[in-house]
Each structure stands twice: as C-alpha cells, then as structure tokens.
C-alpha positions as CSV (number, residue, x, y, z in Angstrom):
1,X,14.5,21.2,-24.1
2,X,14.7,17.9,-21.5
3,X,17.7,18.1,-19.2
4,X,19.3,15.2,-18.4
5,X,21.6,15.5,-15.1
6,X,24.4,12.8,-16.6
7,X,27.6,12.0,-15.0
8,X,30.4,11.9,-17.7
9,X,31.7,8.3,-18.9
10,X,34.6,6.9,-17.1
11,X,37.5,4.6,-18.9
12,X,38.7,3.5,-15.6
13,X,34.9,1.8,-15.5
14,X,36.1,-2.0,-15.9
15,X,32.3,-3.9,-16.9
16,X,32.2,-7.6,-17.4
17,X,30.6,-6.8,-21.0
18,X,31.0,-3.8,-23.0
19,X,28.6,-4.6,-25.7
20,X,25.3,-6.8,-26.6
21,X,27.4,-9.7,-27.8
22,X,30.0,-9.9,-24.4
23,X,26.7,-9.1,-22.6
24,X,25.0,-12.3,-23.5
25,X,27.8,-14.5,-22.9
26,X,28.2,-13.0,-19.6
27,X,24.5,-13.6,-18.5
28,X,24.6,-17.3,-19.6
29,X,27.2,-18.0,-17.2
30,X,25.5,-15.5,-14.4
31,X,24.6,-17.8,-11.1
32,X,21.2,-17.2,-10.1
33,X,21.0,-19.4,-7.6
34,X,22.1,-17.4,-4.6
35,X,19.4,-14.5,-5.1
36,X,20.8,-11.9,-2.8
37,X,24.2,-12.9,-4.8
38,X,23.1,-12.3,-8.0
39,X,21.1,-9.0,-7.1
40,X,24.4,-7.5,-6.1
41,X,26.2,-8.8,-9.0
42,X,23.4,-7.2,-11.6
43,X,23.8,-3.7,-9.8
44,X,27.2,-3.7,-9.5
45,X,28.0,-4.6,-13.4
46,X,25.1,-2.1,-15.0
47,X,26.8,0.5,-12.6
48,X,30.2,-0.1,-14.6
49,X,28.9,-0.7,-17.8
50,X,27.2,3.1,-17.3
51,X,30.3,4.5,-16.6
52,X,32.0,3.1,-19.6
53,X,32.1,5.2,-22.6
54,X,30.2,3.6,-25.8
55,X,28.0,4.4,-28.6
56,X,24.6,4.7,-28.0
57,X,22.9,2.6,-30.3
58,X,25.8,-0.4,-28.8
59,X,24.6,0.7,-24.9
60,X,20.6,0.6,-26.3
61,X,21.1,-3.1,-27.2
62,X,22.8,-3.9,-24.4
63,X,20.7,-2.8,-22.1
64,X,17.9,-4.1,-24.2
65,X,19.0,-7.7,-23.5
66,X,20.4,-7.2,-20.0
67,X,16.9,-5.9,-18.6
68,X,15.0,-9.6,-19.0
69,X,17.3,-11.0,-16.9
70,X,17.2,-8.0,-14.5
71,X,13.5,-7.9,-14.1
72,X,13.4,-11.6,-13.5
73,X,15.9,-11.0,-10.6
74,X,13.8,-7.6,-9.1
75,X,10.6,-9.6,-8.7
76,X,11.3,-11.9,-6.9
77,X,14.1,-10.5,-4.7
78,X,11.0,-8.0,-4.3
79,X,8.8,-10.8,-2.8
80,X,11.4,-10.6,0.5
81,X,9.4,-7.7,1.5
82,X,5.9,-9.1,0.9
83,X,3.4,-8.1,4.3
84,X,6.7,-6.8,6.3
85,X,5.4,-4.3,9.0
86,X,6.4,-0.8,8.8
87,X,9.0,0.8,9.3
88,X,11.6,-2.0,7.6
89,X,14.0,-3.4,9.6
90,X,17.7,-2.7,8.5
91,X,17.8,-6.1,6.3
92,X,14.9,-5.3,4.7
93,X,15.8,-1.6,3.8
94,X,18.6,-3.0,2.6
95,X,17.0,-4.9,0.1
96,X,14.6,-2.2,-1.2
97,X,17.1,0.3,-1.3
98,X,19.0,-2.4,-3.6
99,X,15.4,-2.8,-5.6
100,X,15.1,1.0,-6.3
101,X,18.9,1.5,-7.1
102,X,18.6,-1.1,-9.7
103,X,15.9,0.5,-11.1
104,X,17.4,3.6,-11.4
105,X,20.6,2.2,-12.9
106,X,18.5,0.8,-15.8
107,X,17.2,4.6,-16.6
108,X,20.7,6.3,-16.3
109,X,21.7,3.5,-19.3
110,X,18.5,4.7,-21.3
111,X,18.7,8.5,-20.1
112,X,22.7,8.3,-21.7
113,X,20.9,6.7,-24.4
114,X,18.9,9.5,-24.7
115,X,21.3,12.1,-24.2
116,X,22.8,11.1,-27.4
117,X,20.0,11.1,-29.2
118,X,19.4,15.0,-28.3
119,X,23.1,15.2,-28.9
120,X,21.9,14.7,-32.8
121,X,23.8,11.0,-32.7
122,X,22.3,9.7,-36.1
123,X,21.7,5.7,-35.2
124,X,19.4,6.8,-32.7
125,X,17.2,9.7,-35.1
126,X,14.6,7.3,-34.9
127,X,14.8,5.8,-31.2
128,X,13.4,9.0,-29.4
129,X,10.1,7.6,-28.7
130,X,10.9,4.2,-27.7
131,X,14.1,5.6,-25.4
132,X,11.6,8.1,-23.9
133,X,8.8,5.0,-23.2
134,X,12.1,3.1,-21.2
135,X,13.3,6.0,-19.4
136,X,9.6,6.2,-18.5
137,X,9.2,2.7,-17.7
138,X,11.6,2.3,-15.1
139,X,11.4,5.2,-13.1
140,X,7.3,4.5,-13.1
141,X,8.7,0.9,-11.6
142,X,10.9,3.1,-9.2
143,X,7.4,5.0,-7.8
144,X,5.2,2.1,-7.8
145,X,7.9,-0.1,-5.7
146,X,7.5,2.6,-2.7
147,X,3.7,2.8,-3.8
148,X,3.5,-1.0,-3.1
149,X,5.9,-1.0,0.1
150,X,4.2,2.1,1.7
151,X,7.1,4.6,1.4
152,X,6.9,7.7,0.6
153,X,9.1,8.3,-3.1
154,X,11.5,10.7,-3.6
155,X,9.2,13.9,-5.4
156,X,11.9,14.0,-8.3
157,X,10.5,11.3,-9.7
158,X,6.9,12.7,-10.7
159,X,9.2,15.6,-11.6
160,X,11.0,13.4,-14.2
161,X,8.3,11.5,-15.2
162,X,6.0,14.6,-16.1
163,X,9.0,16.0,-17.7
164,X,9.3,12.9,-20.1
165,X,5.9,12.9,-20.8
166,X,5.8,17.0,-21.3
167,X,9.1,16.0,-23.8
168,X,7.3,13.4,-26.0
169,X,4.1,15.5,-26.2
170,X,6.2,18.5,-27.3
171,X,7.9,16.0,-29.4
172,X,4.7,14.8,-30.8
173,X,5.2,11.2,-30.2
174,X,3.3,10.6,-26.8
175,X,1.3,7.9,-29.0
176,X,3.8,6.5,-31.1
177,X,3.6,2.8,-31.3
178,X,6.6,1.2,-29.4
179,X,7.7,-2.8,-29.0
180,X,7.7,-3.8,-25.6
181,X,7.9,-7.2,-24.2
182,X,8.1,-6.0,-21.0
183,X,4.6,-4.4,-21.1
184,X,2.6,-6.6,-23.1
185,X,4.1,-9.1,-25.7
186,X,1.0,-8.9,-28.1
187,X,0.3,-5.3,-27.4
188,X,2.6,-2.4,-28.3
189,X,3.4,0.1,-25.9
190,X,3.5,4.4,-25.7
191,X,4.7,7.2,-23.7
192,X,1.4,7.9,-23.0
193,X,0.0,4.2,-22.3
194,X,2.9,4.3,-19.6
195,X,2.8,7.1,-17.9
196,X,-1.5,6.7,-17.8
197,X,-0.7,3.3,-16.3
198,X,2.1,4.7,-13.6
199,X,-0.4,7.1,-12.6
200,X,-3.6,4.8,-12.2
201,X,-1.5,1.9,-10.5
202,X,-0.5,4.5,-8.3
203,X,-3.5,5.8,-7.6
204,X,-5.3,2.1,-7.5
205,X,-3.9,1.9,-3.4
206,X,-0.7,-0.4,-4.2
207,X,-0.3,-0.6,-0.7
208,X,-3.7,-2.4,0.0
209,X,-3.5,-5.0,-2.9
210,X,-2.3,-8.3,-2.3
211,X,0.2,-10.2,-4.4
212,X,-2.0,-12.0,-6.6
213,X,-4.1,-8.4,-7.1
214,X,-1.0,-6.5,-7.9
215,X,-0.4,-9.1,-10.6
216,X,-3.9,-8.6,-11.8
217,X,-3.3,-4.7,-11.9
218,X,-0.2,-5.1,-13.6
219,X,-1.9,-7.4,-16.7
220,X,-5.0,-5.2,-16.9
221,X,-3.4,-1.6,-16.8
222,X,-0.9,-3.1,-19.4
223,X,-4.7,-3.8,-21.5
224,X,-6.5,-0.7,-21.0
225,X,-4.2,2.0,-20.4
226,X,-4.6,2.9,-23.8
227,X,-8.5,3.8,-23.7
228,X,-7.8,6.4,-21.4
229,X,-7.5,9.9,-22.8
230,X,-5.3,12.6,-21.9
231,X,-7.0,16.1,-22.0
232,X,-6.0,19.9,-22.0
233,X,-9.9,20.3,-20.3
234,X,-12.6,18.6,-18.7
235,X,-16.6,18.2,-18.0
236,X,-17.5,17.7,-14.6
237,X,-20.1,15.4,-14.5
238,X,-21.2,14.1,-10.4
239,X,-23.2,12.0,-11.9
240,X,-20.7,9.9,-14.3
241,X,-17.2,8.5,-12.9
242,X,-14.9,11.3,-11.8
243,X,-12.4,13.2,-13.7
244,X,-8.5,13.1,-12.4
245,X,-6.0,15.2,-12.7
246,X,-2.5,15.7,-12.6
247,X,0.0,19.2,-12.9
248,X,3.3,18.0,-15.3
249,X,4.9,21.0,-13.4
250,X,3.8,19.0,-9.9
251,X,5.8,16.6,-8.1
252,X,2.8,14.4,-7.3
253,X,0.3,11.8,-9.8
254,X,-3.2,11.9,-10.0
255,X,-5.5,14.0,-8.0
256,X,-9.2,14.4,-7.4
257,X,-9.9,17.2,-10.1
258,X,-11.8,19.3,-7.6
259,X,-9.2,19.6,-4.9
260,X,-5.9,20.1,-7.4
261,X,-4.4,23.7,-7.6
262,X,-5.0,23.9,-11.4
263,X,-2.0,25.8,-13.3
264,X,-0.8,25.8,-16.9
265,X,0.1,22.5,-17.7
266,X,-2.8,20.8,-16.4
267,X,-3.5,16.9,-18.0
268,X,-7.1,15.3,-17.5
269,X,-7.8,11.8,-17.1
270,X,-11.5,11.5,-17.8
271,X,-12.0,7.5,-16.3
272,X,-15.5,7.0,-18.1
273,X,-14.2,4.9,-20.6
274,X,-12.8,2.8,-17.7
275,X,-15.8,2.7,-15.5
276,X,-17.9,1.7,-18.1
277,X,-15.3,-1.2,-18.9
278,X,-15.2,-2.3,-15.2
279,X,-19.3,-2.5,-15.1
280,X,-19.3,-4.4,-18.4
281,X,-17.1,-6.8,-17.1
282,X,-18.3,-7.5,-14.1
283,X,-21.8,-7.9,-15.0
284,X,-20.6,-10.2,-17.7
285,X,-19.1,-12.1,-14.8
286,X,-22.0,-11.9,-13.0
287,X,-24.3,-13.4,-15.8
288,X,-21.5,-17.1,-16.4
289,X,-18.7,-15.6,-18.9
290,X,-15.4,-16.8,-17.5
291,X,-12.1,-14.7,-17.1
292,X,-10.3,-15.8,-20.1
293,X,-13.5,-15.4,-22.4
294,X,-13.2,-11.3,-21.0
295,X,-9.3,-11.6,-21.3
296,X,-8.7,-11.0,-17.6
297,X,-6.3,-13.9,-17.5
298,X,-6.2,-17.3,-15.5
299,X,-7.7,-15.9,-12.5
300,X,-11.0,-17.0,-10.9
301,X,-14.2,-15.5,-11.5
302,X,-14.7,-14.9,-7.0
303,X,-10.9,-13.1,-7.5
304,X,-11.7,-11.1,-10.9
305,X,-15.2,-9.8,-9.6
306,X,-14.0,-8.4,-5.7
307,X,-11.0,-7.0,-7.9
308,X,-12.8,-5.7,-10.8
309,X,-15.3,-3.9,-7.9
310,X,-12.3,-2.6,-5.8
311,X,-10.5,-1.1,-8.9
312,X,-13.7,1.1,-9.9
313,X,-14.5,2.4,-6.5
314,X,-10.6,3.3,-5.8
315,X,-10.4,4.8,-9.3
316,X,-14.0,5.5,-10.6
317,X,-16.1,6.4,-7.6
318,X,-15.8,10.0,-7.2
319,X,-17.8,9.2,-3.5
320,X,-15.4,7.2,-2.4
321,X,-13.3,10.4,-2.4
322,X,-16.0,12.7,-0.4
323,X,-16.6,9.6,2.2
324,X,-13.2,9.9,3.1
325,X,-12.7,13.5,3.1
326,X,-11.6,15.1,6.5
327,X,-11.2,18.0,8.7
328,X,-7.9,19.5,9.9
329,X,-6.8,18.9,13.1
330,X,-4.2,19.5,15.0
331,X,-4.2,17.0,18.2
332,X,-1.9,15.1,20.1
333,X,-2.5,11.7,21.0
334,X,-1.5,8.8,22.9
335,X,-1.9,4.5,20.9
336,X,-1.3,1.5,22.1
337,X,-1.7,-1.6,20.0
338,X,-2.1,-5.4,20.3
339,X,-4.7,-6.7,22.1
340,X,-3.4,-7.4,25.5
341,X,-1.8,-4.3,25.4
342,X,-5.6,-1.8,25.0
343,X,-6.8,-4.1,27.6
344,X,-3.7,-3.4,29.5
345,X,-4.4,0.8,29.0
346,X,-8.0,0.0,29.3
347,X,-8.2,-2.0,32.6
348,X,-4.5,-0.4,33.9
349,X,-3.1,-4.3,34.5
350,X,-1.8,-6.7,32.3
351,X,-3.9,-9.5,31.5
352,X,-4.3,-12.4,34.0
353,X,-6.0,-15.2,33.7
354,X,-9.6,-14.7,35.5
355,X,-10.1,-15.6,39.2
356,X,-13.8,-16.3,40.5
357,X,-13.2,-13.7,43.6
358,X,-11.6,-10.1,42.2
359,X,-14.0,-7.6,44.0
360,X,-11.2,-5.0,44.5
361,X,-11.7,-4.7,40.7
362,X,-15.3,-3.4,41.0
363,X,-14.4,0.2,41.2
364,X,-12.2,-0.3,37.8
365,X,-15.4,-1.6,36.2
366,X,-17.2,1.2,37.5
367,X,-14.8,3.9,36.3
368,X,-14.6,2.5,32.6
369,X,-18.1,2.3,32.2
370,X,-18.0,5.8,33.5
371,X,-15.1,7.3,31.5
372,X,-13.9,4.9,29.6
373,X,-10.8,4.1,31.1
374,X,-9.8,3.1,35.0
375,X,-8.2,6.4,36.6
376,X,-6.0,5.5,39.0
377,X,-2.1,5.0,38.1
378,X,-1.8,2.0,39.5
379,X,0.0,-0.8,37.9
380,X,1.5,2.1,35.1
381,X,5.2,0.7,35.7
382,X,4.4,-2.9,35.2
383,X,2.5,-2.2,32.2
384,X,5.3,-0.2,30.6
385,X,7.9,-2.7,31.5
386,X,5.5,-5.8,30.1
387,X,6.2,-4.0,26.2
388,X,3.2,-1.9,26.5
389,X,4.2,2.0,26.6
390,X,2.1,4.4,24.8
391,X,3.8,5.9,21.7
392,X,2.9,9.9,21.0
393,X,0.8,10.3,18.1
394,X,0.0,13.7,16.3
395,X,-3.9,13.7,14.6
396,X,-3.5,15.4,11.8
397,X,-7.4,15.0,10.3
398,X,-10.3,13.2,11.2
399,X,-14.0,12.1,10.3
400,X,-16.6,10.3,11.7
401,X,-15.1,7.2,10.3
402,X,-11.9,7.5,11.5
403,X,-9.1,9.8,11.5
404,X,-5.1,10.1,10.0
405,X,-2.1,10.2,12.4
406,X,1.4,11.2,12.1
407,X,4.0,9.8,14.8
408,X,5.9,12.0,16.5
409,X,9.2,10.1,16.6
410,X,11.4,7.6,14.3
411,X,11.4,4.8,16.5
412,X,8.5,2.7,17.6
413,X,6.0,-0.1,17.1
414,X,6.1,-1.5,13.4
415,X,2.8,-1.6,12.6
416,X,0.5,-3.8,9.6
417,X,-2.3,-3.1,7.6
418,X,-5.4,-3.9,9.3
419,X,-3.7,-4.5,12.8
420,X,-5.7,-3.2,16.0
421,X,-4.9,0.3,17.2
422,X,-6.6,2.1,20.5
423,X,-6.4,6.0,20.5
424,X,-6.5,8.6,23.3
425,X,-6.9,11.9,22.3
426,X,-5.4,14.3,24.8
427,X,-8.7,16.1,25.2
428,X,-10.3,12.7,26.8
429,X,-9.7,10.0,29.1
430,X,-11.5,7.2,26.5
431,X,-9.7,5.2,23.6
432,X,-11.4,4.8,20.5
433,X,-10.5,1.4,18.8
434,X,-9.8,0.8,15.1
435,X,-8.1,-0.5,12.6
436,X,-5.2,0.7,10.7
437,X,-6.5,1.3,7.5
438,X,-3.5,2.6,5.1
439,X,0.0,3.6,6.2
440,X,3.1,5.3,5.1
441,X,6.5,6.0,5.8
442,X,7.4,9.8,4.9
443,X,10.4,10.9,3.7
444,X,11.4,11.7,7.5
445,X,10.8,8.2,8.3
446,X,8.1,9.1,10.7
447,X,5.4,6.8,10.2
448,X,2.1,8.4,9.0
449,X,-1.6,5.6,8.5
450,X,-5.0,6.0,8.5
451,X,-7.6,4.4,11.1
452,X,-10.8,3.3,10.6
453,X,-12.9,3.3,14.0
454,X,-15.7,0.8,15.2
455,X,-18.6,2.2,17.2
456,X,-18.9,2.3,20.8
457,X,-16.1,2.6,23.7
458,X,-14.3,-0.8,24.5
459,X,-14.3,-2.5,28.2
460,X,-11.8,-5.2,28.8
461,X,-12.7,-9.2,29.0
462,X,-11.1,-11.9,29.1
463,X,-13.3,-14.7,27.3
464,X,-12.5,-18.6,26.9
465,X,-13.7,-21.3,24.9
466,X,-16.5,-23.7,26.5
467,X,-16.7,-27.3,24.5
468,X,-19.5,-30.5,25.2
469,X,-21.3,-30.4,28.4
470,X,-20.1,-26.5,29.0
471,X,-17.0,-27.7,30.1
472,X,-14.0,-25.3,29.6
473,X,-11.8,-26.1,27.2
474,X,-8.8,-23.5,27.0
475,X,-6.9,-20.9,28.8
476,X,-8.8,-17.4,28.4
477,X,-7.5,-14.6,26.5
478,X,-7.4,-10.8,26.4
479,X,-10.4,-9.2,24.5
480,X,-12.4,-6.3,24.1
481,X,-16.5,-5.8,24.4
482,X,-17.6,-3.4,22.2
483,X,-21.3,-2.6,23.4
484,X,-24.7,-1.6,21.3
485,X,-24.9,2.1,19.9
486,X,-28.6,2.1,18.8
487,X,-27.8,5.7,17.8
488,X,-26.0,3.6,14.4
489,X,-27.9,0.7,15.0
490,X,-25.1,-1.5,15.7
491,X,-25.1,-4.5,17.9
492,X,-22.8,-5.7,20.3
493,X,-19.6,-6.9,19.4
494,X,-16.2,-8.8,20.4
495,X,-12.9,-8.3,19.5
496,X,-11.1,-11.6,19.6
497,X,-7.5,-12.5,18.8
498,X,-6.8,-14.4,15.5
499,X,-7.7,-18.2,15.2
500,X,-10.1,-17.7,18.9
501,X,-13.6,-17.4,16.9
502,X,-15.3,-20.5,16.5
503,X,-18.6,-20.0,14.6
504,X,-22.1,-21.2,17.0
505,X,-19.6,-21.8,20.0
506,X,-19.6,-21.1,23.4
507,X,-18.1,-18.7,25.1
508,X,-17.1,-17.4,28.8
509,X,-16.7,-13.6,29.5
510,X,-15.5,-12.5,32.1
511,X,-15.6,-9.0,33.1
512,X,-13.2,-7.1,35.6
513,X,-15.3,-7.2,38.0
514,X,-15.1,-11.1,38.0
515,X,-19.2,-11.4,36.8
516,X,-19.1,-14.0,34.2
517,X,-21.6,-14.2,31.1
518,X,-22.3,-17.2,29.0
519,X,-22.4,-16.2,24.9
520,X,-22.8,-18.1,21.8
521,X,-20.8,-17.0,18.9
522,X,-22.3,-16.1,15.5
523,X,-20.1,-14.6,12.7
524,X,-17.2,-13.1,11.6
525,X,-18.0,-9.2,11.3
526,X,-14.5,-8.2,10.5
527,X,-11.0,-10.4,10.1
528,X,-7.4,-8.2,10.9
529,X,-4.3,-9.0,10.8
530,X,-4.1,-9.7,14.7
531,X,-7.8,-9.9,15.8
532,X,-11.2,-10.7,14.9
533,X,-14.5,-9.2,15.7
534,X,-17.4,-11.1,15.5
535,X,-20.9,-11.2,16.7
536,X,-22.4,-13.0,19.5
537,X,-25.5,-13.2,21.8
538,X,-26.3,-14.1,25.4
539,X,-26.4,-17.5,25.9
C-alpha cells in the first residue's frame, strides 16, 4: 500500500478560496504584474488552502484550475536564474527555493487528494490514475528544476516518484489514458509516459541545454515518451542503442544498465525505438523536410538537427558512456581560474602590460618551459591580494580527457559552464588547462564539475591586436600559448579572452621573456564562456 506522510487539515487555515468557484474569482483579480509579488502570494494561498479541511473531489478542481495560473508564474520567475554561476547567491537561492516549494505545495493538494481516494472516498473511485499522473507530474518538475539549475535534489524524491509509479503498476493503471493540458493538449497523458519522460529529461544533461533546447526537450519528450517501453528484462545488444535502467527501490533515475546494482524491482528502458526516431528525423532533415512537416515545432532546421544529434548521443549512444568513463582517484589539488589569474600562477606576477626590455624575466621563461610553472615565491602576496588565491580542490576521478573535482570548502569562486579552469595536482608543479565541462552543487553545498582538458602545458603571453600598416591598435591582454603535441597531432593554439579573436588578423605575442612574435589568426577552435581558443600561424 502507498504511504502518504500528510499533515492533518487545520480550521484555523484562513485561504482566500475554499473551492473552484471562490478560486476563480480570486485569480481574476490576482496582480501579476509585480512577479516576485505574485510568486509569494500563489505559495502562500495553496499553503492555506492545504491546510483547510475539504472534500476531495472540491480540492481536485481547485487545484485543477489554480495550477494554469501557477505554472504560468514558475516559468518565468524560473527564467531569473537563467546562466547564473554556481553556487547561487542568497537572492537567487531565494528564488529557487520559492520555485521548488511551490512545486511541492501543488503535490501535497493532489497527494490529500489521493489520500482520500485510498481512504475509499467514492467521488474519487475513478480518479486514482489521473491523481497518481499529478502527484507524478509535479514532483518530476521538482527534480528536473535542480536537474536544470545544477543542484543536487533531495533523494526522496526518486523515492516518491518510483513509489508512485510501483503504486500505479501494482494498480494496473500505469497506461491508463489521462487528460492533461499541461503535458500535451492534443495528446493524453500516463503514469508511465511521465515518469519515462522525468527520467529521460533528466538524464538528457538539463544542465547543458540552453533555454530554447530545454523547450525543445520539454515538447518532444511530451511526443515520444510514450514509444518507450518499460521492461521486467533486457537484451544487451553493443551494437544497437543502449539499454537504461533504473531500481524503483533506488533513490536515483536512469542508469547505464551495465554499471547499476540490479535488485528485485529492476525497470528497463530499452531506447531503440528512440534512436531509430532520432536518425529518422534527422536524416529527413538532412534530405529538405522542414520541422513542422516532422512535428518538431516552430524551430529551425540548423536548431532541430544539432539538438536532434545531442539528444541521441546523451541518451542513445552507449559510447558516449565508455568515453567518459574514469578511474578513481583520490588527489588533492590546487585551481585557479580566469585568464589573468593562470597567467598570474603560471608566470607568478599579475599581468602588466609588456615592456620592450624585461631580461630579469628570462629565468621565469626558462623554468616554465622546464616545469611548467616559474618556481620561485616571488610576487605570491601580490597575486593573492589582486583576487587570485588558489582554492583546494579534491580529484575524485580522472581520464585522459579530463577529470571530476570536488571542492573542499563551501565558499569560493562561482564558477559557469564552459569557463576556463587551470589545475595543479599536488604530485606536480604543472597546471593542466580546461574547461569546465558539467557542474553541481551537492547536497553539502560543496561544489562538485567536470573538466575537460586541452593538450599541451600552457606558457603565459600577453598578445595585442595589430591593424593597417602593422601598427598597434589596442592595449595587450593576458593569454595563454598552448604549444604543438605531435604525439595527438595537435597544433598550436591560443587561448584568448572573449570578443579578442579577430579571424585573418594580426597579432603581437609577447613572451616573458620580452621576445615578441608576429601571428596571423585563423579560426575559432573552441568558444567559452570567458575565453576563446583559436588557431594561428607565424606571421
């Protein structure tokens, strides 16, 4: 049997509406215009009207009318935290602990809802599959808002979501055929085609999507959840899209079948069906057929086909999994970030603007290309006091592509996808640089991400623009040489801040050393969120 953990009803509760009819008069006259205003408002009225006793088919249709409005209001007091660095600032956890309590206040109205229905209350005999779907559908919205944010959800919530799925399988009415104009208004809606699409929007990297892609994830999973079946068993197949899995006894979602603990209420996703609906598509894209003629909405057909190929290698593509599998380590480290600040570590100064004599800097040059970093101390204070300390990192696995950190402390830089990082392993005197990849913020509130590296050991430049006649045209800036590694048969690169890079222009480097080199620019290898790296060649 489900257990619901209820508080009891409260006739000291004093709502603005106690029923459907009251509800609707009250929401006409609700201001809207003050968003943060509002938000509170909705919360603090649905937090009432739980408490208040009333029947439960009268508190269904409430709530059935109150949650249009309420979604409305969530998405776009949810847009306040679009591309915020991690971890929030007190504002902004403010806001998305409001988001996530009003979420959860819209599935203690259905879970009293259901409540009575297990209690044998005879208007609601026939509701158990569609209150099941809505206690579903708002605690999936509860996981996928940390998903999206990069914060780490309370475990309880898989736990309640399995166990409403485990309820309407025992129940027999995982598939039943529900209304909901929330999920699709021309396609009905199940227990099963929610809790398939929590798990594979969940799975599909929230945290890496942009707005208009999370949109796009939202429409599609709402089409095809449906075609994905859940199993008791599976084939494994390395040759055909991989097979996920998920534990309804487990507080997690979907996992790579052949790295789950597998126990006795094991549920398979086989995602065959969906692969072979991805490649479809796609090459139907490929050969003129616009989005709407594949009903992928009013999107364009460059947006559909990198989204379209991102969505089967993050969900289909069981070697995306083994490319980013890693060792276990155990390491402590030191990162810096920014760009001045590596080539503050890197050349133990802060970044001046280049002088034509600096010979005292020879033996720095010397040592970097030696060891990778200069090894005298001089200069530490200055550095620290300009903003760029190192923070104490913890490696907890790595690869030859990168590796996963965990900081040690609460406190620290707040840090963006895609923003430059330099790591120094204790066990060397080099930095490797990279970029941040993924990132998280754990239930601690340390602050766990992923790294990509790029080849080679850094040296600091400084490098300014040179317009008509070679004439200089701006004041130089920090940056980073990455040099050749024939080894991967990878060139030469620079690692530029934003908005520098100016395709088939030149350039001047200068090194530490004060030697200055003439470079054209080519391409853009790779755009962050605070740098560049592009191509060039001696001039």
């Amino acid at each position: 049997m489900l257990e619901l953990t209820l508080e009891p009803t409260d006739n000291l509760s004093r709502p603005a509406f106690k029923d459907k009819s009251n509800c609707e008069i009250w929401l006409q006259q609700l201001q809207l215009t003050n968003l943060h205003q509002a938000h509170g408002v909705l919360r603090f009225q649905l937090e009432e009207f739980n408490r208040f006793p009333i029947q439960g088919l009268e508190r269904f249709n409430t709530l059935e009318l109150f949650c249009e409005t309420l979604v409305a209001v969530q998405e776009d007091y949810a847009k306040k935290l679009i591309s915020k660095r991690l971890p929030f600032s007190d504002e902004e956890m403010t806001i998305f602990v409001a988001i996530i309590s009003l979420w959860q206040n819209m599935v203690t109205g259905y879970q009293r809802c259901l409540q009575a229905f297990l209690d044998g209350d005879k208007q609601l005999e026939q509701y158990g599959a569609l209150l099941t779907q809505r206690c579903m559908r708002y605690i999936g919205l509860q996981i996928f808002e940390h998903q999206r944010n990069s914060y780490d959800c309370n475990p309880n919530l898989w736990q309640q979501l399995h166990a409403l799925y485990a309820f309407a399988e025992k129940n027999n009415f995982q598939q039943s055929k529900i209304t909901d104009g929330l999920h699709s208004p021309n396609q009905p809606s199940s227990c099963q085609s929610v809790w398939v699409k929590t798990l594979l929007a969940s799975h599909g990297h929230p945290d890496l999507l942009t707005r208009g892609q999370l949109k796009m994830l939202d429409r599609w999973l709402n089409n095809w959840s449906d075609m994905i079946e859940v199993d008791l068993r599976y084939d494994l197949n390395e040759e055909e899209a991989q097979t996920l899995a998920v534990d309804l006894w487990s507080s997690q979602g979907l996992q790579n079948v052949k790295i789950i603990s597998t126990s006795g209420e094991m549920r398979y996703l086989a995602m065959m069906p969906l692969s072979k609906l991805l490649r479809v598509k796609t090459i139907l894209l490929d050969q003129g057929q616009s989005p709407q003629q594949l009903e992928l909405g009013e999107y364009s057909r460059a947006d559909c086909l990198d989204f379209l190929n991102k969505l089967h290698l993050y969900l289909c593509d069981p070697k995306f999994h083994r490319q980013t599998e890693r060792k276990p380590v155990a390491q402590a480290a030191d990162l810096c970030f920014s760009i001045e600040g590596i080539y503050a570590h890197l050349a133990l100064k802060p970044f001046r603007q280049p002088k034509q004599e600096i010979g005292s800097d020879r033996l720095g040059q010397i040592q970097i290309e030696s060891f990778g970093r200069v090894l005298t101390d001089t200069n530490r204070l200055k550095i620290i006091q300009m903003g760029f300390a190192f923070e104490s990192w913890l490696i907890e696995n790595e690869s030859q592509l990168g590796v996963k950190v965990l900081r040690e402390n609460r406190q620290g830089e707040r840090i963006g996808i895609h923003q430059l990082v330099a790591v120094q392993p204790h066990d060397t005197n080099s930095f490797l640089i990279g970029k941040v990849s993924w990132l998280v913020v754990t239930l601690s509130g340390q602050l766990r991400m992923g790294l990509q590296y790029f080849p080679g050991i850094a040296q600091p430049i400084s490098i300014q623009n040179r317009g008509l006649n070679n004439i200089l045209t701006d004041k130089a800036v920090a940056a980073l040489l990455l040099p050749a590694v024939p080894e991967l048969k990878t060139p030469a690169s620079l690692i530029v801040p934003r908005d520098f890079f100016r395709a088939n222009h030149l350039a001047s480097i200068t090194n530490l050393d004060g030697q200055i080199q003439i470079v054209k620019l080519g391409f853009s290898v790779l755009k962050g969120s605070d740098f560049e790296r592009v191509s060039f060649t001696p001039n």
